[in-house]
C-alpha positions in Angstrom: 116.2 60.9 110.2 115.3 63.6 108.1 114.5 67.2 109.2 110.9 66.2 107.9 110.5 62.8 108.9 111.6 64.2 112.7 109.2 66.9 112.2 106.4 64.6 111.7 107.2 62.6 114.8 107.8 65.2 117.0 103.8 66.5 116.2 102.7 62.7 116.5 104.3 63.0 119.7 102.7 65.5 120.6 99.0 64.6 119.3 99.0 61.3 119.0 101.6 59.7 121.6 103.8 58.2 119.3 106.2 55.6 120.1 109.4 56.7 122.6 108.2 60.2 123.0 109.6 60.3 127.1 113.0 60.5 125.8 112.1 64.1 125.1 111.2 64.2 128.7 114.9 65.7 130.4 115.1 68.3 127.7 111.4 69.5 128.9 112.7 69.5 131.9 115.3 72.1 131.2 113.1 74.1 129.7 110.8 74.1 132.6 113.7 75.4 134.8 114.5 78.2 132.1 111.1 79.3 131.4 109.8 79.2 135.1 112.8 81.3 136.5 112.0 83.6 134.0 108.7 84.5 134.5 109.4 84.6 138.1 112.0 87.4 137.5 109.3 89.1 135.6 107.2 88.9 138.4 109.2 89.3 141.4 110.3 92.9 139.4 114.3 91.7 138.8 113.4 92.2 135.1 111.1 95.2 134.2 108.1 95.1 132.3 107.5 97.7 130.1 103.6 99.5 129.9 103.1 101.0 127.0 101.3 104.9 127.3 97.9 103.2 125.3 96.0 99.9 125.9 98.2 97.1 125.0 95.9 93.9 124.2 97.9 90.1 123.9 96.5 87.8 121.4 98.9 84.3 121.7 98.7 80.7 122.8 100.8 78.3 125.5 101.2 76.0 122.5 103.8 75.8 119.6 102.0 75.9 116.0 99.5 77.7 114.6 95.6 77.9 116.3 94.2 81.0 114.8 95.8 83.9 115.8 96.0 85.9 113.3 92.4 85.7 112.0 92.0 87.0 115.7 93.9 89.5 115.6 92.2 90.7 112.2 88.6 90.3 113.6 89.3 92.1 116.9 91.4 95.0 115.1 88.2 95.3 112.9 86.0 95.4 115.7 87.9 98.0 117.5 88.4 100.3 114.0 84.3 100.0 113.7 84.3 101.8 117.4 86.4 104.4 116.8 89.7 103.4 118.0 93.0 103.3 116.0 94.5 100.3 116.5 98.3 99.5 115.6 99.3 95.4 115.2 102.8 94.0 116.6 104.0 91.0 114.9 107.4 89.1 115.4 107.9 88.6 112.5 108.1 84.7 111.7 109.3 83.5 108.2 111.5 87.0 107.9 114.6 88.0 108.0 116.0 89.1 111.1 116.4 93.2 111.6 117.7 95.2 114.4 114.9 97.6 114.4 111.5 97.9 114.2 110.1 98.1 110.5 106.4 99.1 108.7 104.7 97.2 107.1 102.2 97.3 104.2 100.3 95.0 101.3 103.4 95.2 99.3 106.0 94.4 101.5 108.3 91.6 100.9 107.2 88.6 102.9 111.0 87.2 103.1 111.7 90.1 104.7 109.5 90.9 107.1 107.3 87.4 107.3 104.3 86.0 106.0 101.9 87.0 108.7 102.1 90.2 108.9 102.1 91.1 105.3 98.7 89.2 105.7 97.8 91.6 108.2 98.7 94.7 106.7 96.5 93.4 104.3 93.6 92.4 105.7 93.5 95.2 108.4 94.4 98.2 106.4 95.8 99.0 109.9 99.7 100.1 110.9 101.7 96.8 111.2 105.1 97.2 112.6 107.2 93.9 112.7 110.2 93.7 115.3 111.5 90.5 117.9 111.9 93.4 120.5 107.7 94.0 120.8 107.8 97.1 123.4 110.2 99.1 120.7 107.7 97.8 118.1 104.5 99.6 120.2 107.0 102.5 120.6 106.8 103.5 117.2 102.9 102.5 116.6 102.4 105.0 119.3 104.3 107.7 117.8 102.1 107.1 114.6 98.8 107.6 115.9 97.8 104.1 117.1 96.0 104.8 120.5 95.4 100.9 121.0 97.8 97.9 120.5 97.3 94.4 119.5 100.0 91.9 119.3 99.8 88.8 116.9 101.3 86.0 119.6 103.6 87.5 122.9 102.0 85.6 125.8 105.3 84.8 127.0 106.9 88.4 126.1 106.4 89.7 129.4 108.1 92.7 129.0 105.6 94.1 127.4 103.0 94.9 129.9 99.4 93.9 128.8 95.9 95.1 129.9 94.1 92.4 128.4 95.2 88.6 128.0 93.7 86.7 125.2 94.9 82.9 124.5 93.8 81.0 121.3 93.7 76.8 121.3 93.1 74.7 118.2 90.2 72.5 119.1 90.9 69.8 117.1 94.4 69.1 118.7 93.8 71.0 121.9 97.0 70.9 124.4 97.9 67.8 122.6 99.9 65.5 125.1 99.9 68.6 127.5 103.9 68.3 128.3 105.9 71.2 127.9 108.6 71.5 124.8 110.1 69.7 123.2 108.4 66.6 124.7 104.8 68.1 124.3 103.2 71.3 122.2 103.0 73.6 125.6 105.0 76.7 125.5 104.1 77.3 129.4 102.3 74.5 131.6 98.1 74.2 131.3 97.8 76.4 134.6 98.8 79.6 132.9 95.2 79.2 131.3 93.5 80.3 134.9 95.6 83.7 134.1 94.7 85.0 130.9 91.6 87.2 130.7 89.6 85.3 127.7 90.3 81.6 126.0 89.1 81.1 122.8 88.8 77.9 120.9 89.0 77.7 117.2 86.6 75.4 116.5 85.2 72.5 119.2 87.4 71.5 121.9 88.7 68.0 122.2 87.5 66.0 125.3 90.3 63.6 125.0 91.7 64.8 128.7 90.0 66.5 132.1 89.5 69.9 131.0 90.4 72.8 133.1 87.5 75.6 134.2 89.3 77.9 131.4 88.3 75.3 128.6 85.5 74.4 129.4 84.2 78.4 129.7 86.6 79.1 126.5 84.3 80.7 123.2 84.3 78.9 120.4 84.8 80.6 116.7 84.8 78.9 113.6 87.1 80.2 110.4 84.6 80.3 107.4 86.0 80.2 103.8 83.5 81.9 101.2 85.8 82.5 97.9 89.0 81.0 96.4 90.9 84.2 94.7 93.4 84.1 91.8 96.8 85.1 93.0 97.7 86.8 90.1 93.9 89.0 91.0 92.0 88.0 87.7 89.3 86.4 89.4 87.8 85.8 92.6 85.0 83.0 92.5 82.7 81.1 95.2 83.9 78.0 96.5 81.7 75.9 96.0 81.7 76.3 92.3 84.7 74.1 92.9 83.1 71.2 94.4 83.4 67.9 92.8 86.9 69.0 90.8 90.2 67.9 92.1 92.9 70.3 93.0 96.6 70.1 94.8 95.7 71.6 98.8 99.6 73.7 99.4 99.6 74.4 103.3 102.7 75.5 105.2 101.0 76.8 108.6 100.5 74.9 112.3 97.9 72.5 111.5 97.7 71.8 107.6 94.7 69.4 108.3 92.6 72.3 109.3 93.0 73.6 105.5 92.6 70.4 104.3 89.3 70.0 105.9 88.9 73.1 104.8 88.7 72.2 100.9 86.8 68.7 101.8 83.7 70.4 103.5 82.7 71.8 100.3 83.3 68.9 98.2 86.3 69.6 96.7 88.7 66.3 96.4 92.4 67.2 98.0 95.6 66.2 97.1 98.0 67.2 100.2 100.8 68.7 100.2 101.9 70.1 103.7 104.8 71.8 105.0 105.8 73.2 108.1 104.9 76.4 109.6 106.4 79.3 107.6 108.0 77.6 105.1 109.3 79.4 102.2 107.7 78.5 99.6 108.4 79.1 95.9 106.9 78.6 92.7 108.7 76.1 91.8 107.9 74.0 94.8 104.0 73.9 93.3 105.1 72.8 90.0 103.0 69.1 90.6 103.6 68.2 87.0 99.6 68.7 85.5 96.9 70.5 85.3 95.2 70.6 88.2 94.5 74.1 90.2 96.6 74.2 93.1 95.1 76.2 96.3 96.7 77.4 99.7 96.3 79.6 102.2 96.2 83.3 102.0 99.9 83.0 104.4 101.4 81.0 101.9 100.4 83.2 99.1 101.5 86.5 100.2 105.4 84.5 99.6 104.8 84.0 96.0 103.7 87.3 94.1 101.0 88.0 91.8 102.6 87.2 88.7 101.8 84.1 88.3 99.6 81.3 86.4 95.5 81.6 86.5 95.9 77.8 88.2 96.8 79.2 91.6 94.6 80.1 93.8 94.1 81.2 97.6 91.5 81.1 100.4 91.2 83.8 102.6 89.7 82.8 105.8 87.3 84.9 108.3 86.0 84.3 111.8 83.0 83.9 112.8 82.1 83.7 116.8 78.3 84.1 117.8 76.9 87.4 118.6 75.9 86.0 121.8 79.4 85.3 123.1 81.1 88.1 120.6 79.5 91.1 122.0 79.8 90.6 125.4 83.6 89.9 124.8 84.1 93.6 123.3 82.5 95.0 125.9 84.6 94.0 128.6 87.8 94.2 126.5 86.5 97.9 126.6 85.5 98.5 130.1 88.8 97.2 130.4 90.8 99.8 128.3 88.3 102.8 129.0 90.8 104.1 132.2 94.1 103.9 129.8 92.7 105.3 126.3 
């Protein structure tokens, strides 16, 4: 089987109980064993968790693959900027090369370097990003530049950072998927570390397909909106629904391709798929289809390819949207949370 075909029946595993998928079921046992004994170091003190001199605030998921993180972590940053903090973003890293310190990032860095995502964030934010595996030497050196807040783009299950506020982020259209632990199911740690974090959010509406726990069923739902398709190479940005009705290749190599997919269809636009897996490295020549169609991704798959490049390609930024009635109250107590440690 090929590293592709075995990626696309692990996920229909996981989402869509595909044939034979309790052979997987030993190896999620092991990792049970692991991941439970560790966390119980953490919390019995044997290991030490680190707390950071400002606010740290967690923005992750129990669940492998992409949910909307990210967007997250750009909306709350935003938020927190707009009431006079000076926030600082820890990112892993994924998609990067692997570094023994922490580094900076900016707009311009190089994506194989330090990943796709948090180029994106650098971006978006116009905030200090600072990419490292080990997070507390990461907040180390935000700290020493000014940040007096800190949010981290995934690290649920870092626990040696400490954290002052817990935020966990599902994917409603696939939810906790077959709700089995790795590699036999999408969950990183088991449904009941929902009942710990501080605030779930939902991207989009939840599926029903199972019981749902008291922490999904109170989660807040956001949408992610789409309002332009840009040029990569910055010549022109236009509204996207001038595209509806045309045809165009859909490139998306993050957790749930569908979602962009979707996406593209809502506005009329007529897809032709082309999905990869999470992070992939993505060249130009891997969106040479052969004709003349536009071909559009996400804005994490174009921050890999550069600006110089054809007028054909084009990228959709993404932004999210939460009602005021839910989005308010959730800054406030993130605050009268943080108010002691600021």
């Amino acid at each position: 089987m090929s590293s592709g075909a075995a990626y696309r029946w692990i996920h229909r595993v996981w989402y869509e109980k595909a044939h034979l998928g309790w052979v997987l079921l030993p190896l999620s046992a092991v990792y049970w064993l692991i991941s439970g004994c560790r966390r119980l170091l953490y919390a019995s003190g044997m290991l030490k968790t680190h707390d950071a001199s400002v606010p740290v605030i967690v923005v992750g998921n129990i669940t492998a693959g992409g949910t909307g993180k990210t967007p997250t972590v750009i909306w709350l940053a935003g938020l927190l900027s707009e009431r006079g903090y000076r926030p600082g973003i820890v990112s892993r890293g994924y998609g990067g090369s692997k570094s023994k310190s922490s580094m900076r990032v900016d707009a311009d860095s190089d994506a194989a370097v330090v990943g796709d995502e948090p180029v994106l964030l650098a971006r978006r934010s116009n905030l200090p990003v600072v990419v490292d595996a080990d997070r507390v030497r990461a907040v180390t050196m935000l700290v020493e530049d000014g940040a007096n807040i800190i949010i981290t783009d995934d690290g649920l299950q870092h626990y040696r950072l400490g954290r002052d506020y817990e935020i966990c982020v599902i994917d409603g259209a696939r939810g906790l998927g077959n709700r089995r632990l790795l590699p036999a199911g999408p969950l990183r740690e088991g449904s009941q570390r929902l009942a710990d974090v501080d605030q779930l959010l939902v991207n989009g509406r939840l599926r029903d397909d199972h019981d749902l726990s008291v922490a999904e069923q109170n989660a807040i739902p956001f949408e992610l909106v789409a309002a332009e398709a840009s040029r990569l190479n910055g010549s022109l940005t236009r509204r996207i629904e001038r595209f509806a009705g045309t045809t165009v290749h859909a490139v998306a190599g993050i957790g749930n391709p569908a979602r962009f997919f979707d996406l593209l269809r809502s506005v009329g636009i007529q897809v032709i798929e082309h999905a990869y897996a999470d992070h992939a490295a993505l060249t130009k020549t891997d969106l040479d289809f052969g004709d003349d169609f536009d071909v559009f991704m996400t804005e994490k798959d174009a921050v890999k390819l550069g600006r110089s490049i054809a007028d054909k390609y084009w990228y959709v930024p993404v932004e999210l949207q939460m009602d005021p009635v839910h989005a308010l109250p959730l800054i406030e107590q993130i605050e009268s949370r943080l108010r002691s440690k600021v």
